[in-house]
SEDRENLO-908279 format. One line per field, with one value per residue: x, y, z of N, C-alpha, C, O in turn; residue number from 1; residue in three letters. Coordinates in steps of 0.02 Angstrom, whole numbers, plus 50000, padded with zeros to 5 digits. Layout:
% residues N
npx = c(X / ...)
npy = c(Y / ...)
npz = c(Z / ...)
capx = c(X / ...)
capy = c(Y / ...)
capz = c(Z / ...)
cpx = c(X / ...)
cpy = c(Y / ...)
cpz = c(Z / ...)
opx = c(X / ...)
opy = c(Y / ...)
opz = c(Z / ...)
pos = c(NUM / ...)
code = c(ala / ...)
END
This chain:
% residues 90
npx = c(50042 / 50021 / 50085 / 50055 / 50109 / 50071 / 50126 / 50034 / 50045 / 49950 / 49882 / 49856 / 49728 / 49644 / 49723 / 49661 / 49552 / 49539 / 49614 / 49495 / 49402 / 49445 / 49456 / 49310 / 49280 / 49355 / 49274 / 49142 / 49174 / 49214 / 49086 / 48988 / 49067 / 49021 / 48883 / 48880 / 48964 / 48864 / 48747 / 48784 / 48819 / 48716 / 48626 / 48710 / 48737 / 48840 / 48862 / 48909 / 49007 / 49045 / 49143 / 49137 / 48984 / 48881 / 48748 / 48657 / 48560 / 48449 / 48391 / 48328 / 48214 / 48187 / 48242 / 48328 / 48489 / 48607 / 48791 / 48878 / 48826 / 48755 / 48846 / 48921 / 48822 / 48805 / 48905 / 48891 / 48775 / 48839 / 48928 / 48868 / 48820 / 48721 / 48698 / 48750 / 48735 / 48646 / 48613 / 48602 / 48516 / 48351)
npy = c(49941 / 50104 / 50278 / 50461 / 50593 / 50753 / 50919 / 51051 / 51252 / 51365 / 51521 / 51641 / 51667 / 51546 / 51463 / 51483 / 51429 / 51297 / 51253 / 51267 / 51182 / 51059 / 51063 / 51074 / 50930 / 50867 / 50876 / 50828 / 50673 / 50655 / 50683 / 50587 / 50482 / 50495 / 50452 / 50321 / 50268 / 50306 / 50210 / 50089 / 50069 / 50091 / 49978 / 49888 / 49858 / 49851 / 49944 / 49882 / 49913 / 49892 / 49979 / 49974 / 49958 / 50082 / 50144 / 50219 / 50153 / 50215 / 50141 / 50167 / 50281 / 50243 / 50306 / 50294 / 50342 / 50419 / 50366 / 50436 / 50560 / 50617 / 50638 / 50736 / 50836 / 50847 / 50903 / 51049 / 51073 / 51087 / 51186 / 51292 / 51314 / 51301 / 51176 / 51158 / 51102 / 51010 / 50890 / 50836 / 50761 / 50789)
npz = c(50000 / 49970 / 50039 / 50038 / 50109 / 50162 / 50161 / 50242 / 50212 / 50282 / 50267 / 50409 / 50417 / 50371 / 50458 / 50551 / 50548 / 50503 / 50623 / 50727 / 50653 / 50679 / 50831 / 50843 / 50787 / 50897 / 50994 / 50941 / 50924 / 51061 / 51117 / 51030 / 51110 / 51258 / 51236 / 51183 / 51296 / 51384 / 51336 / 51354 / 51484 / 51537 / 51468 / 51430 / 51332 / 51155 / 50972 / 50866 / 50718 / 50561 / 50440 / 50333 / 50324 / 50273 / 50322 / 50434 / 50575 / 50673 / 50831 / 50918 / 50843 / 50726 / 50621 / 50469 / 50403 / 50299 / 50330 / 50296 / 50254 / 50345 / 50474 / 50400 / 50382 / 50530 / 50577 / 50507 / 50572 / 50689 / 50680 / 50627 / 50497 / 50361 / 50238 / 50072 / 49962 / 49840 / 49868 / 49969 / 50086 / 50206)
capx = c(50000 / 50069 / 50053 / 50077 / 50129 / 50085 / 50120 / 50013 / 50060 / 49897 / 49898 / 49818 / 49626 / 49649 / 49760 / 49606 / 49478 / 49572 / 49593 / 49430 / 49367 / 49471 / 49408 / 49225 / 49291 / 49358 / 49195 / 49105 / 49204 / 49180 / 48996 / 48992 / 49085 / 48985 / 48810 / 48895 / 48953 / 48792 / 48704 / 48845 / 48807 / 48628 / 48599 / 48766 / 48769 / 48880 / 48811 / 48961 / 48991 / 49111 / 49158 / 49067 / 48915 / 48850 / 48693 / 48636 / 48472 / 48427 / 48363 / 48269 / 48160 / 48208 / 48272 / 48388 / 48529 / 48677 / 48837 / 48921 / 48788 / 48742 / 48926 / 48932 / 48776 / 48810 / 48980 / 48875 / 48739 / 48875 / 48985 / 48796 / 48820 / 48673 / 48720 / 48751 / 48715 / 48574 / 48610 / 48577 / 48419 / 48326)
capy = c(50000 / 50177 / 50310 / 50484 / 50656 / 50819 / 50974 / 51136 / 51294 / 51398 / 51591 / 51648 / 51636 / 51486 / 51403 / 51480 / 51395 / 51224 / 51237 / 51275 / 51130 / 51030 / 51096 / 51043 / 50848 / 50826 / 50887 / 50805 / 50627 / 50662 / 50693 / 50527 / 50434 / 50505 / 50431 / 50241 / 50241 / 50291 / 50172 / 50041 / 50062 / 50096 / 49908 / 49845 / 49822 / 49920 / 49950 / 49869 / 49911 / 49902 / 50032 / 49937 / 49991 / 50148 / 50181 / 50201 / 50145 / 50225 / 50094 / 50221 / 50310 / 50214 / 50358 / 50288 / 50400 / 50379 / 50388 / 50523 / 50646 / 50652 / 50651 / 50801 / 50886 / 50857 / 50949 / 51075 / 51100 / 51131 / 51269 / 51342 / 51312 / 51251 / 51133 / 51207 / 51046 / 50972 / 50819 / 50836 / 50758 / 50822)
capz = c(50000 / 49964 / 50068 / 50023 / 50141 / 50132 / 50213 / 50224 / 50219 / 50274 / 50311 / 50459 / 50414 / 50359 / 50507 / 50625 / 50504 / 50504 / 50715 / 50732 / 50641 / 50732 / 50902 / 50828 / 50784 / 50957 / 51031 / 50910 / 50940 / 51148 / 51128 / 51003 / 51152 / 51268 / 51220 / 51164 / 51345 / 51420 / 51317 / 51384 / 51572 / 51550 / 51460 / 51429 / 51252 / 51119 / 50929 / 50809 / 50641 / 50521 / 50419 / 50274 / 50337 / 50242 / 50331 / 50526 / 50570 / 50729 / 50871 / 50944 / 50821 / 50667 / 50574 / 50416 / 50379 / 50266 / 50391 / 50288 / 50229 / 50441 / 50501 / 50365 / 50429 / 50613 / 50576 / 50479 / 50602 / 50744 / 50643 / 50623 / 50434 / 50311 / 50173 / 50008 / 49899 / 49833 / 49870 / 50048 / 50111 / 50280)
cpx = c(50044 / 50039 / 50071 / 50074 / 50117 / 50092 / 50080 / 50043 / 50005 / 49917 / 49860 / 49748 / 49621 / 49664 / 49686 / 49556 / 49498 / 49600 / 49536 / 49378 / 49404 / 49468 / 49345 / 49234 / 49298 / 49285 / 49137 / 49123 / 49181 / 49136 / 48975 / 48997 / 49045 / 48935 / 48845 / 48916 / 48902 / 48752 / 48734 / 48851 / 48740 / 48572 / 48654 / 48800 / 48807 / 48854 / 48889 / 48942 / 49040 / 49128 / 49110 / 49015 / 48899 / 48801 / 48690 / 48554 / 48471 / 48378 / 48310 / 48197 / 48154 / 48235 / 48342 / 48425 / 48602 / 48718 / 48853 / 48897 / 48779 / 48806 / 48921 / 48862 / 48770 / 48867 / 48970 / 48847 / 48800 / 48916 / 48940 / 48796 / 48746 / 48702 / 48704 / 48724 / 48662 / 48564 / 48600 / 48508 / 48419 / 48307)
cpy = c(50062 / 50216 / 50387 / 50550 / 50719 / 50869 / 51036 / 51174 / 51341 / 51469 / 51602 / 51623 / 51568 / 51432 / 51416 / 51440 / 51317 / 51240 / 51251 / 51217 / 51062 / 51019 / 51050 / 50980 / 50839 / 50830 / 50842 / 50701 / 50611 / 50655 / 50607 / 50468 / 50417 / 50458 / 50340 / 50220 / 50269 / 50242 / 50095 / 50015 / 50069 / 49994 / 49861 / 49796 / 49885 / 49898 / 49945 / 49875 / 49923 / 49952 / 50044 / 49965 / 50054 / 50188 / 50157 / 50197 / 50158 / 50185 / 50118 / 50244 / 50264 / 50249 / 50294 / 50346 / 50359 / 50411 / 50465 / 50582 / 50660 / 50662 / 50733 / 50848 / 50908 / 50918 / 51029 / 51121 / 51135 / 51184 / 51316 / 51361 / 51286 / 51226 / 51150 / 51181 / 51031 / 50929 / 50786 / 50814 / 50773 / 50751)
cpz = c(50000 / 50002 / 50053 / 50107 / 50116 / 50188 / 50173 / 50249 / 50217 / 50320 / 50363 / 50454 / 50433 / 50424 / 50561 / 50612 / 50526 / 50600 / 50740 / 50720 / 50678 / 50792 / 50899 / 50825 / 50856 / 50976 / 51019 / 50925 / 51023 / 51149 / 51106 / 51069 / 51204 / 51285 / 51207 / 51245 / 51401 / 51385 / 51357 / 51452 / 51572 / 51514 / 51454 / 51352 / 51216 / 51035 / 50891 / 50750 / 50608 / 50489 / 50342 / 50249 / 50320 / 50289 / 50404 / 50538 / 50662 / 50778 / 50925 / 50901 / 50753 / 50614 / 50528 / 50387 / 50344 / 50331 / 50373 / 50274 / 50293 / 50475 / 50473 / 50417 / 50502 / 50614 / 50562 / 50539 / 50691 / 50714 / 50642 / 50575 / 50423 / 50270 / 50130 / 49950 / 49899 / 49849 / 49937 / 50068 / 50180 / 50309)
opx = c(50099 / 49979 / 50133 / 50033 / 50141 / 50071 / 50084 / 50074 / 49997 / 49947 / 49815 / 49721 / 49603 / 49633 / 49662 / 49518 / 49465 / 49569 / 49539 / 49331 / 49368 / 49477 / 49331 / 49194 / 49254 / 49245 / 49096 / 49072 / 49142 / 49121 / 48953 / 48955 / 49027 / 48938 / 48812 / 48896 / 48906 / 48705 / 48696 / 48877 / 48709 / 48519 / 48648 / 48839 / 48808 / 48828 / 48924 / 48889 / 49080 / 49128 / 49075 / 48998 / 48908 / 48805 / 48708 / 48506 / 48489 / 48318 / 48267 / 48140 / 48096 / 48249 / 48388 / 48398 / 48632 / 48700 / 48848 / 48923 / 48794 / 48805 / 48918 / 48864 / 48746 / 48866 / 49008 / 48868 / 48795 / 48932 / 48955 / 48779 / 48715 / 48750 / 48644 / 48699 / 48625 / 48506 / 48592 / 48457 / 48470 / 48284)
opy = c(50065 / 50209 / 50383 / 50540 / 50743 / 50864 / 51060 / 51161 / 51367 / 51477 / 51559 / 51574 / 51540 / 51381 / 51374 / 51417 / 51286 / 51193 / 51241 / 51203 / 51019 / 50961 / 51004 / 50952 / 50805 / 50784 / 50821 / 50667 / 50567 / 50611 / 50568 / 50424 / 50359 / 50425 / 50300 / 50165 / 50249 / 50230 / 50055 / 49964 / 50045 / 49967 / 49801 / 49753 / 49944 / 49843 / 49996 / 49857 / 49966 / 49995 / 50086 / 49987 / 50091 / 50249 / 50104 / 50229 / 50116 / 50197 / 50090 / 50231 / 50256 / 50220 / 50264 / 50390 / 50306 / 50455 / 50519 / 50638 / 50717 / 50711 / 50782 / 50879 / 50959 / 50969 / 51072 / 51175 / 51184 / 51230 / 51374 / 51420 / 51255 / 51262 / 51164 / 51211 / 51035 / 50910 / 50727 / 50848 / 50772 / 50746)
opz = c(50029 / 50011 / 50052 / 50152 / 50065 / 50246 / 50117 / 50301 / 50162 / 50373 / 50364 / 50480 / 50485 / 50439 / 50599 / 50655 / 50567 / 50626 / 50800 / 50756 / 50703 / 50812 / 50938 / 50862 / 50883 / 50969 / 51060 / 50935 / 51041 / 51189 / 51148 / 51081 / 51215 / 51338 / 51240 / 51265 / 51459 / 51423 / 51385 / 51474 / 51620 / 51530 / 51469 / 51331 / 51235 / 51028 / 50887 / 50725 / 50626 / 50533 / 50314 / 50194 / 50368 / 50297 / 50430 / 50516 / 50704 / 50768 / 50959 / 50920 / 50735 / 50561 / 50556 / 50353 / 50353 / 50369 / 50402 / 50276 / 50309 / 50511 / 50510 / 50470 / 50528 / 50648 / 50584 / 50557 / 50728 / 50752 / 50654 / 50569 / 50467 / 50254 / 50125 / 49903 / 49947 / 49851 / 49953 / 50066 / 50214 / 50366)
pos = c(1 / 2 / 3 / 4 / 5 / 6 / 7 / 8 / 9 / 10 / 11 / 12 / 13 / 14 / 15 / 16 / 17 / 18 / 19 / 20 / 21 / 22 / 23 / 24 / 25 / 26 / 27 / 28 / 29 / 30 / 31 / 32 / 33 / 34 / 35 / 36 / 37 / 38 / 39 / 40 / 41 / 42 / 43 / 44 / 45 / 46 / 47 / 48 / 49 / 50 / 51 / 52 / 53 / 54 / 55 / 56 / 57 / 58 / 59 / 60 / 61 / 62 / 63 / 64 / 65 / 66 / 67 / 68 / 69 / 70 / 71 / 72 / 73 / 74 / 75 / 76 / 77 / 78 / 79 / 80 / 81 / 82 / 83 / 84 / 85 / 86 / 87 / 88 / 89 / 90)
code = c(unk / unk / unk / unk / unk / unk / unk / unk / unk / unk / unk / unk / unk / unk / unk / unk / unk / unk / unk / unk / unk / unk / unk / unk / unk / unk / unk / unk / unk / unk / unk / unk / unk / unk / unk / unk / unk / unk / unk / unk / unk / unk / unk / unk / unk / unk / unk / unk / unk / unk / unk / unk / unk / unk / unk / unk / unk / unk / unk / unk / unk / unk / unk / unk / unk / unk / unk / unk / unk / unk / unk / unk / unk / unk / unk / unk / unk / unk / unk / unk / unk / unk / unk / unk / unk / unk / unk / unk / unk / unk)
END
């Protein structure tokens, strides 16, 4: 497997834009963790999935969501962005 390297070179804006979103992943990762170990101590099961897996089917409400258009929108809705594409479903 190849792997390749890169370095950025971003000017100010930029470096605050890119630590910023960075900031939001951890948070976003914590919060994630969060909720898998309250679900974890509250019944004692954990919700595996491979990577495979495209879509999350909520065990709660049943909501179907693709992983990455809601990963994207979660990311979205915390920056306090809207999604620009069409291809976005609600």
């Amino acid at each position: 497997m190849r792997t390749f390297e890169y370095r950025l070179y971003p000017h100010t804006a930029q470096a605050r834009l890119l630590l910023a979103c960075l900031i939001e992943s951890r948070h976003l990762y914590n919060a994630m963790l969060e909720t898998v170990k309250a679900q974890y101590e509250q019944d004692g099961t954990l919700i595996q999935k491979s990577l495979s897996v495209r879509t999350h089917i909520c065990t709660s409400c049943d909501l179907i969501a693709d992983r990455d258009v809601n990963a994207a929108q979660n990311i979205l809705f915390k920056a306090g962005s809207q999604p620009s594409g069409a291809n976005v479903s609600q």
